[in-house]
CHARMM internal coordinates of N, CA and C (Angstrom, degrees):
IC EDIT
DIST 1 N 1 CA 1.4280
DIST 1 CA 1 C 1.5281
ANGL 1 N 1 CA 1 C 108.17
DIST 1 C 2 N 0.8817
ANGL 1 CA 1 C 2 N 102.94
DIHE 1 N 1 CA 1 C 2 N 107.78
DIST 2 N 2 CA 2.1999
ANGL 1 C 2 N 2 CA 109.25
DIHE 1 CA 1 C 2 N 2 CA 176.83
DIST 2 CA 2 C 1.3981
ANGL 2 N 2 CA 2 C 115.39
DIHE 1 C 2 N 2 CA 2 C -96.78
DIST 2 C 3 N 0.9423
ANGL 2 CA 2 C 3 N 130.44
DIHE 2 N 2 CA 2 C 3 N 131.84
DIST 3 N 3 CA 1.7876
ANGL 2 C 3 N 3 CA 145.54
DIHE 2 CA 2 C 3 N 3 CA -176.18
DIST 3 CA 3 C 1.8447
ANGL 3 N 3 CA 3 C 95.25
DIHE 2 C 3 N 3 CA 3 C -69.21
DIST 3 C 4 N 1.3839
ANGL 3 CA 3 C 4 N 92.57
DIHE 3 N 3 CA 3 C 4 N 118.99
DIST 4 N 4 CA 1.5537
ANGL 3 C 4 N 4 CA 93.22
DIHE 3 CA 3 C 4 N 4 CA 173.03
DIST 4 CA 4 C 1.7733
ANGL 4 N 4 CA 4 C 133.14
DIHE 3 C 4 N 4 CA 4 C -115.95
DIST 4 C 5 N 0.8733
ANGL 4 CA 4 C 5 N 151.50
DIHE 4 N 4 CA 4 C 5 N 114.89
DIST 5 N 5 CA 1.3108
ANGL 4 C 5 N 5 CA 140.28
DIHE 4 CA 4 C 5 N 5 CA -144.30
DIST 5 CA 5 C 1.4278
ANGL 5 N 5 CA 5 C 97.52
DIHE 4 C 5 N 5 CA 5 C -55.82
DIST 5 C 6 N 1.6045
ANGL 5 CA 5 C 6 N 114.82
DIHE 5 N 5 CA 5 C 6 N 138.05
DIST 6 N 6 CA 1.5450
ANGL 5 C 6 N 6 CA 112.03
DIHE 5 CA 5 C 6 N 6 CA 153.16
DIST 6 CA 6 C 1.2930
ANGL 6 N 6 CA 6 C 149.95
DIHE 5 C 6 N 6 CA 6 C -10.19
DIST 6 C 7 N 0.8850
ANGL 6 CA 6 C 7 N 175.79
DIHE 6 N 6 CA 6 C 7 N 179.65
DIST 7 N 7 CA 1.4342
ANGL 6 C 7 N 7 CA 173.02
DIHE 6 CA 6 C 7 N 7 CA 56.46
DIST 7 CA 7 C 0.9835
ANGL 7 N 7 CA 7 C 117.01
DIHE 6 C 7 N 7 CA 7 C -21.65
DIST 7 C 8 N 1.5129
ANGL 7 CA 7 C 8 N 102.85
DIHE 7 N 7 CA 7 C 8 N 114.42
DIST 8 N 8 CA 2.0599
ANGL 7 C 8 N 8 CA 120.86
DIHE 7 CA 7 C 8 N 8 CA 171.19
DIST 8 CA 8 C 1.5850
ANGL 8 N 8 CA 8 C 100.22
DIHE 7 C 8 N 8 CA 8 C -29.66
DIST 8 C 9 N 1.2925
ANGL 8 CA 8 C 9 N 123.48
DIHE 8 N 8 CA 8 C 9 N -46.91
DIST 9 N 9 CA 1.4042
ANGL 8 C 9 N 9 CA 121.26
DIHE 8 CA 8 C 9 N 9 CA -156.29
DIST 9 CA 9 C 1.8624
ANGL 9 N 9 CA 9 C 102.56
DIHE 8 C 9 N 9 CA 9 C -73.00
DIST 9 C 10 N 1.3140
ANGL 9 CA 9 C 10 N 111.86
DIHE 9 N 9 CA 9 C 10 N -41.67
DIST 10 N 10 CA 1.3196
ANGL 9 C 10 N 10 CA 139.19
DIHE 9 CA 9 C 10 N 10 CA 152.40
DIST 10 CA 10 C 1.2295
ANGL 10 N 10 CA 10 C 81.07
DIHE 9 C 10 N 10 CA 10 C 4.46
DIST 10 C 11 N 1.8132
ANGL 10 CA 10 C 11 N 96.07
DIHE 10 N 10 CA 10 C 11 N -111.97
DIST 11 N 11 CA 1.3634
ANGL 10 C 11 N 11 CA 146.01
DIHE 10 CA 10 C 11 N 11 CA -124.72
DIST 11 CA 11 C 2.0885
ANGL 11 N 11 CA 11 C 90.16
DIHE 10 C 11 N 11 CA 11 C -67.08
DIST 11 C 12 N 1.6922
ANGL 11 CA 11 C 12 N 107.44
DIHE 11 N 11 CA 11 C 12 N -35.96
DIST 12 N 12 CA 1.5449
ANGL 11 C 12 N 12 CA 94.82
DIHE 11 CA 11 C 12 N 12 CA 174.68
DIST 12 CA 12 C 1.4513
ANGL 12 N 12 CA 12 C 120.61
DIHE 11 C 12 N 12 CA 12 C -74.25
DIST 12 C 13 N 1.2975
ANGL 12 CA 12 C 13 N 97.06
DIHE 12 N 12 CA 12 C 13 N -26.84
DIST 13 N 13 CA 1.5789
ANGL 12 C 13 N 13 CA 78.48
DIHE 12 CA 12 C 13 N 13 CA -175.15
DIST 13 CA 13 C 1.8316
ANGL 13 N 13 CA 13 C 104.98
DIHE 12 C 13 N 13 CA 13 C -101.38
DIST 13 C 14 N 0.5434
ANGL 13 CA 13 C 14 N 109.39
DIHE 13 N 13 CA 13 C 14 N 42.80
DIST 14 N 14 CA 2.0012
ANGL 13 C 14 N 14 CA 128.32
DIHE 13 CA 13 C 14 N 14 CA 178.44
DIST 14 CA 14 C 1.8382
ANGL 14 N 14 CA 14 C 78.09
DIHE 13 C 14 N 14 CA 14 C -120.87
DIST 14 C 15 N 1.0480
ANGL 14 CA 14 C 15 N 145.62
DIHE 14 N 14 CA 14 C 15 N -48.52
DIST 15 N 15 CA 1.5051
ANGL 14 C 15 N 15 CA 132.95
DIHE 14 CA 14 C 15 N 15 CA -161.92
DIST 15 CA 15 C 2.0342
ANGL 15 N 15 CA 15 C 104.46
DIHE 14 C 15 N 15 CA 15 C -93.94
DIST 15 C 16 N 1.2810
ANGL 15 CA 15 C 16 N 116.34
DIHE 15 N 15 CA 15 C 16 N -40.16
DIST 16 N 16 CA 1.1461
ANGL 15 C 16 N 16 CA 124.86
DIHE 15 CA 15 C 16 N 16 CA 166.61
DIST 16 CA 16 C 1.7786
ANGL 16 N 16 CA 16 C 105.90
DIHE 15 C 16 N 16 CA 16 C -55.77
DIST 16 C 17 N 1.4050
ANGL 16 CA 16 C 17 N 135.30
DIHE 16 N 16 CA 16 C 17 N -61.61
DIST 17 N 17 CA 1.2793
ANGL 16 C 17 N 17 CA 129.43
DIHE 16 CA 16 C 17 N 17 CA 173.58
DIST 17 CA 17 C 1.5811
ANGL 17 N 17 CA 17 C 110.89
DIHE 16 C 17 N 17 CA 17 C -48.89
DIST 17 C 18 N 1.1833
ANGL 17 CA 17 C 18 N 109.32
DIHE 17 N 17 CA 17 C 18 N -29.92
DIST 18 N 18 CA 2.0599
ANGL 17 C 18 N 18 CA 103.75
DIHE 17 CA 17 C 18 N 18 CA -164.82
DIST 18 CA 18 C 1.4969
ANGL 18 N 18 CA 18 C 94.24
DIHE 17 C 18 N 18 CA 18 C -94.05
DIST 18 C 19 N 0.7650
ANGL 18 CA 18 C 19 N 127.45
DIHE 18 N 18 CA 18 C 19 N 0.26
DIST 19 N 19 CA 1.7603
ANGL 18 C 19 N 19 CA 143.56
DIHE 18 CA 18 C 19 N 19 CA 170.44
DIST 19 CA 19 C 1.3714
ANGL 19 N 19 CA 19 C 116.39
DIHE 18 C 19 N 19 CA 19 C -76.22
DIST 19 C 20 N 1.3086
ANGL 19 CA 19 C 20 N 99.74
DIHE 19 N 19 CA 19 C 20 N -57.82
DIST 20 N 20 CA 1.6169
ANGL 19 C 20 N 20 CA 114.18
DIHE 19 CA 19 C 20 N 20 CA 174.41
DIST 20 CA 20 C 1.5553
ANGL 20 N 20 CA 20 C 121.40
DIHE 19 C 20 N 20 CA 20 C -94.00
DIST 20 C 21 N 1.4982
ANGL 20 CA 20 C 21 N 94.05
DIHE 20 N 20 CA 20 C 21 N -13.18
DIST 21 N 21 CA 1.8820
ANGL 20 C 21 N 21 CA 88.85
DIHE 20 CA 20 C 21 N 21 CA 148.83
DIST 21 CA 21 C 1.4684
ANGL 21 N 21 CA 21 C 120.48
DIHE 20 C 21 N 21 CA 21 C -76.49
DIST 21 C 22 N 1.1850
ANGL 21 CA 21 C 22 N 123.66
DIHE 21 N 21 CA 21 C 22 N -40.75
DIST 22 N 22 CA 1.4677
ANGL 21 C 22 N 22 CA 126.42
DIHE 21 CA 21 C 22 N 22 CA -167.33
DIST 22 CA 22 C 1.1648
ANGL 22 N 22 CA 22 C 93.36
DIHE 21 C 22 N 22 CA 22 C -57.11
DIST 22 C 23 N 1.3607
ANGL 22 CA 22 C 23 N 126.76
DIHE 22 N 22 CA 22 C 23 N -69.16
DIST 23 N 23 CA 1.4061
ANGL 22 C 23 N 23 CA 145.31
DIHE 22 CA 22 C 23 N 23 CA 170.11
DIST 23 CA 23 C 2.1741
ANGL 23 N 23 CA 23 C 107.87
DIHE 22 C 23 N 23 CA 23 C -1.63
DIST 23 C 24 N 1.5303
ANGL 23 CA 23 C 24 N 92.98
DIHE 23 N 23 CA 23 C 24 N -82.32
DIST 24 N 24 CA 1.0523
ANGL 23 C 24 N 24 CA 109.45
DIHE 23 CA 23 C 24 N 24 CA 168.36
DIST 24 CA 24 C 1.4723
ANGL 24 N 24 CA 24 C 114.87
DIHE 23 C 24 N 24 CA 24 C -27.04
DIST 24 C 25 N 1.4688
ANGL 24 CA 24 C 25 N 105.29
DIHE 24 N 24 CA 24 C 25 N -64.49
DIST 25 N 25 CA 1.7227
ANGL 24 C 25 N 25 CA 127.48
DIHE 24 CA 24 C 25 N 25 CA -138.46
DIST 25 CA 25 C 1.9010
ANGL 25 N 25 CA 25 C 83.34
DIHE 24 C 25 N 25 CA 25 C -74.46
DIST 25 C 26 N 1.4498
ANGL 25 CA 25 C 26 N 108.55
DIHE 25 N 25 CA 25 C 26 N -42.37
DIST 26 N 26 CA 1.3679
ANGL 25 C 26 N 26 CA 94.70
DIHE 25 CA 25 C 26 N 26 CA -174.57
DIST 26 CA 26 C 2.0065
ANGL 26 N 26 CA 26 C 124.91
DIHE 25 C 26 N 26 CA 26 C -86.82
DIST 26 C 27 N 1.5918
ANGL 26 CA 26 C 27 N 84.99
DIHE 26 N 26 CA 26 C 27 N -1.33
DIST 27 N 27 CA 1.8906
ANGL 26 C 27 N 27 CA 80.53
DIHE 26 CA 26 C 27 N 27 CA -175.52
DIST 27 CA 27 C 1.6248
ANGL 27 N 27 CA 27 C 72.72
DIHE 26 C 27 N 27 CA 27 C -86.21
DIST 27 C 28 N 1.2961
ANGL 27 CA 27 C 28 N 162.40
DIHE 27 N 27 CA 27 C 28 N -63.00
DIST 28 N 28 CA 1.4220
ANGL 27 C 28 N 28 CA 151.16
DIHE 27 CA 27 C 28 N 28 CA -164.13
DIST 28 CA 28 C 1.6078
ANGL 28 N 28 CA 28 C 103.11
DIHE 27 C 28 N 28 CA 28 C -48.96
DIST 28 C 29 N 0.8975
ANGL 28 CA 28 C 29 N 156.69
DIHE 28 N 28 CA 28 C 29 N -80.52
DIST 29 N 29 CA 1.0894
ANGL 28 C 29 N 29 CA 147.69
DIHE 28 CA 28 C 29 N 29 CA 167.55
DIST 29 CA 29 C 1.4179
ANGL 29 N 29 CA 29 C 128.55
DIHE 28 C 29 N 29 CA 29 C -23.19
DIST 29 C 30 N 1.3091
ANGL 29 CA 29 C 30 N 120.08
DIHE 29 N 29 CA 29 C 30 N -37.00
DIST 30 N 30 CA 1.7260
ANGL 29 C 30 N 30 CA 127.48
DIHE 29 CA 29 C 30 N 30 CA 172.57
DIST 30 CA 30 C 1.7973
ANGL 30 N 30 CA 30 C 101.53
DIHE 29 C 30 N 30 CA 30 C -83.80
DIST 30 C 31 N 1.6077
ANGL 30 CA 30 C 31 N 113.07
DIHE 30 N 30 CA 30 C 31 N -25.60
DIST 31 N 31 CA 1.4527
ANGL 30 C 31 N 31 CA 92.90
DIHE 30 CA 30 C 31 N 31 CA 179.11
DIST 31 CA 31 C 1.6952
ANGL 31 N 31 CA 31 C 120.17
DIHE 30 C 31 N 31 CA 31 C -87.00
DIST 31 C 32 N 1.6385
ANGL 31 CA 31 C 32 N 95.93
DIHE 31 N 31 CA 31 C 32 N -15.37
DIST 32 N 32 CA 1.7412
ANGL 31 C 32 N 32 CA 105.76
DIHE 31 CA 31 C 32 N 32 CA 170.15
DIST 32 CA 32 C 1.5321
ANGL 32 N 32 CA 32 C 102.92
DIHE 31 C 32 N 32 CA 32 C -78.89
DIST 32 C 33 N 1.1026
ANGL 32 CA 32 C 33 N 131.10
DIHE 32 N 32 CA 32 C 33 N -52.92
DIST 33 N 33 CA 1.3404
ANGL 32 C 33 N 33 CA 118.41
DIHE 32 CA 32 C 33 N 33 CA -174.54
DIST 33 CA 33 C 1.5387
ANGL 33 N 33 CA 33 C 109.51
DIHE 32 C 33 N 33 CA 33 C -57.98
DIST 33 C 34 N 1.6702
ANGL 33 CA 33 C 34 N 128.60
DIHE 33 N 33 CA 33 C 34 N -24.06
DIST 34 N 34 CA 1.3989
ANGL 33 C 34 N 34 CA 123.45
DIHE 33 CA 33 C 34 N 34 CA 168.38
DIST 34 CA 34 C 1.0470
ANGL 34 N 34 CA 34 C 125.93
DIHE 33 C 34 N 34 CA 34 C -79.98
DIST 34 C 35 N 1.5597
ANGL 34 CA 34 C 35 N 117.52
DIHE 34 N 34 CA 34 C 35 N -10.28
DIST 35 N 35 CA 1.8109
ANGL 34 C 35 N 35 CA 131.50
DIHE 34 CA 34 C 35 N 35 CA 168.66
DIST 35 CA 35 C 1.7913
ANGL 35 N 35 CA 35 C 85.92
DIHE 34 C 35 N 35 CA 35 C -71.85
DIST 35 C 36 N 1.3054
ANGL 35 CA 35 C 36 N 92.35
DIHE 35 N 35 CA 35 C 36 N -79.59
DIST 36 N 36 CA 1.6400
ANGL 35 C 36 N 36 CA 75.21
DIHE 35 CA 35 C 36 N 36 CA -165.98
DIST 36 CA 36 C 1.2878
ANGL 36 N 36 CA 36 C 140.19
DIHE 35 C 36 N 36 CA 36 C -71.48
DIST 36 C 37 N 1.1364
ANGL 36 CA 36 C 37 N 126.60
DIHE 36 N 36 CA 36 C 37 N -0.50
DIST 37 N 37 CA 1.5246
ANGL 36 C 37 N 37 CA 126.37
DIHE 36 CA 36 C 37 N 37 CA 142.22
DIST 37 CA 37 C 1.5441
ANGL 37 N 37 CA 37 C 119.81
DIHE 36 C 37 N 37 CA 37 C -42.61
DIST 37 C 38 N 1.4886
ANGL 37 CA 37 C 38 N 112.51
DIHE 37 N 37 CA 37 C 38 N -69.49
DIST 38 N 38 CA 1.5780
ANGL 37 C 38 N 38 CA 110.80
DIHE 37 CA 37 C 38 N 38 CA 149.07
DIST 38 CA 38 C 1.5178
ANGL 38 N 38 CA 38 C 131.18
DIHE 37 C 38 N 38 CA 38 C -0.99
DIST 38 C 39 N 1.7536
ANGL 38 CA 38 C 39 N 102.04
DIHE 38 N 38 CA 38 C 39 N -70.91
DIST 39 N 39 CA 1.1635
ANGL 38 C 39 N 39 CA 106.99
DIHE 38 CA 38 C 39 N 39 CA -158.90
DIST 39 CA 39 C 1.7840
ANGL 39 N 39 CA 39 C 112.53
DIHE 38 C 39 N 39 CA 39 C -83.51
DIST 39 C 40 N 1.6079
ANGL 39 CA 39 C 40 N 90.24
DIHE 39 N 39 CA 39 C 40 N -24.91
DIST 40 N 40 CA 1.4102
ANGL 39 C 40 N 40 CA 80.78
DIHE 39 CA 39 C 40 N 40 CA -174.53
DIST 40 CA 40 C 1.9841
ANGL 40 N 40 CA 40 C 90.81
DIHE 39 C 40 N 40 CA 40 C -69.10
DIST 40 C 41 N 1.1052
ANGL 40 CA 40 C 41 N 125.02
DIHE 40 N 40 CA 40 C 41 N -59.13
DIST 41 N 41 CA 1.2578
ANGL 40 C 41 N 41 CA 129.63
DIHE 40 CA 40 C 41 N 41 CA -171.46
DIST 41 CA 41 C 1.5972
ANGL 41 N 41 CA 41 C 122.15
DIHE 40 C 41 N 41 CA 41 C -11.26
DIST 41 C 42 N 1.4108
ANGL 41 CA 41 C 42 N 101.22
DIHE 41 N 41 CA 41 C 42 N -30.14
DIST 42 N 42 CA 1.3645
ANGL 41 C 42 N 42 CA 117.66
DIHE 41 CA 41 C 42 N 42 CA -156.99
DIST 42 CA 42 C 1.4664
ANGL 42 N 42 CA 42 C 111.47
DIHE 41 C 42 N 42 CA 42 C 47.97
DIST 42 C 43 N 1.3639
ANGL 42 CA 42 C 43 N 99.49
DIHE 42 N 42 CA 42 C 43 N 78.41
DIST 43 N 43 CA 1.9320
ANGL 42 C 43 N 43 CA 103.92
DIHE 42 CA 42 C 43 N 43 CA 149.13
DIST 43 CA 43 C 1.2556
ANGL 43 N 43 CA 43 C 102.23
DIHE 42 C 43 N 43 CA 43 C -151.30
DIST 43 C 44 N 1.5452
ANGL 43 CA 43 C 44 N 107.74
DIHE 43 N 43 CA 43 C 44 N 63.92
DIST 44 N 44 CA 1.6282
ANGL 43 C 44 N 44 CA 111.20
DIHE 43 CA 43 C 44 N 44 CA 141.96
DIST 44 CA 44 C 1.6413
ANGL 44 N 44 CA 44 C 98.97
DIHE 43 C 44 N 44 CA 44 C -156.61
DIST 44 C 45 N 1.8366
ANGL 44 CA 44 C 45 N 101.17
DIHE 44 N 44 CA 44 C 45 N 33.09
DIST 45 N 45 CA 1.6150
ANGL 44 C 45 N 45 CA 103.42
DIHE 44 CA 44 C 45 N 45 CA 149.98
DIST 45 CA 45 C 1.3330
ANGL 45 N 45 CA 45 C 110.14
DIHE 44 C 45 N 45 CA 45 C -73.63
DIST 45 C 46 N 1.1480
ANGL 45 CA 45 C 46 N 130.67
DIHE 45 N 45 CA 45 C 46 N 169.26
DIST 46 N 46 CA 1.7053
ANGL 45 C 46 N 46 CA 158.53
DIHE 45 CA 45 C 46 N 46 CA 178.59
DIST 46 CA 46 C 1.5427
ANGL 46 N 46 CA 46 C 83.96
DIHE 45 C 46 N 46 CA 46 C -80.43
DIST 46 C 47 N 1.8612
ANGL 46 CA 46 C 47 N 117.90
DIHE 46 N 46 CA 46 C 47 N 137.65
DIST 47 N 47 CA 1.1575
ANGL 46 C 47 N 47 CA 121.52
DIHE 46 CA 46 C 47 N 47 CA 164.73
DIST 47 CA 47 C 1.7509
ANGL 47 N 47 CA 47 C 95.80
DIHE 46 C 47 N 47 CA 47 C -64.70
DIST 47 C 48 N 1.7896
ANGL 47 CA 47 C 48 N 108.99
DIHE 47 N 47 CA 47 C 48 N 135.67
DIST 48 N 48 CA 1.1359
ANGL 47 C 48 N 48 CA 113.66
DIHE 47 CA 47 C 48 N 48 CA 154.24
DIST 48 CA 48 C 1.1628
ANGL 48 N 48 CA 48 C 138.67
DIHE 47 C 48 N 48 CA 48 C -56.74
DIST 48 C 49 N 1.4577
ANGL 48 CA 48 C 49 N 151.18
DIHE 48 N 48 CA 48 C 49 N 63.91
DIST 49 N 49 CA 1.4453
ANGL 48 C 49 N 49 CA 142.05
DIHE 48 CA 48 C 49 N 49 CA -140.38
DIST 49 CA 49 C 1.5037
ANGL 49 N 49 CA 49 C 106.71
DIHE 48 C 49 N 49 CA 49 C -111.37
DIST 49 C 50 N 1.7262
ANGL 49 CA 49 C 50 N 95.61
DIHE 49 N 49 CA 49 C 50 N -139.21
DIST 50 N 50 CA 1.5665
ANGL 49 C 50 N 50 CA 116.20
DIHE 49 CA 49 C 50 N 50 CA 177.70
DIST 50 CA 50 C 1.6648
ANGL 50 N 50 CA 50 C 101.60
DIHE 49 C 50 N 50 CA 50 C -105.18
DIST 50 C 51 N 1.3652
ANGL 50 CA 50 C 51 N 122.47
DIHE 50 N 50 CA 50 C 51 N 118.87
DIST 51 N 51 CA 1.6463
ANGL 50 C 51 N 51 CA 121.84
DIHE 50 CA 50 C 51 N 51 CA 161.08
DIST 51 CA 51 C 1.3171
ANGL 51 N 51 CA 51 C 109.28
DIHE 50 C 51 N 51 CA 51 C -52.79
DIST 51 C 52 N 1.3362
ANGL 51 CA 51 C 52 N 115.48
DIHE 51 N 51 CA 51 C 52 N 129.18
DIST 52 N 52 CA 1.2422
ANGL 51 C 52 N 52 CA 128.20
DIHE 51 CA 51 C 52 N 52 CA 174.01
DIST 52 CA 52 C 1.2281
ANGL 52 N 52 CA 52 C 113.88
DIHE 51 C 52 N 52 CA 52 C -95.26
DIST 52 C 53 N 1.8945
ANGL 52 CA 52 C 53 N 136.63
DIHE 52 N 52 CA 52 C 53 N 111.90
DIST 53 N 53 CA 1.4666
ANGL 52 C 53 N 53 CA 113.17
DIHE 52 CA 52 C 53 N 53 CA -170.96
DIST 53 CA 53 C 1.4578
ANGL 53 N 53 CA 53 C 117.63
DIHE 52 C 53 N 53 CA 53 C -124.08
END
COOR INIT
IC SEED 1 N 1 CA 1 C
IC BUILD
């Protein structure tokens, strides 16, 4: 088994994948930080009203 230098094609698409992770990593992060903005906010309490029985 001999150690062979990389491949040009390699090294781009090793930079194209970490591209489209960041990508990922940050639309997940802007949609948790918008859950919890939300939640602390309280607007996905139950309108407080009249019990209906």
């Amino acid at each position: 088994m001999s150690l062979r230098q990389t491949h040009e094609l390699h090294k781009r698409r090793y930079g194209r994948n970490l591209g489209v992770a960041l990508t990922l990593a940050a639309f997940i992060v802007i949609v948790f930080g918008l859950t919890v903005v939300k939640v602390t906010r309280g607007d996905f309490e139950p309108p407080r009203g009249e019990v209906q029985n």
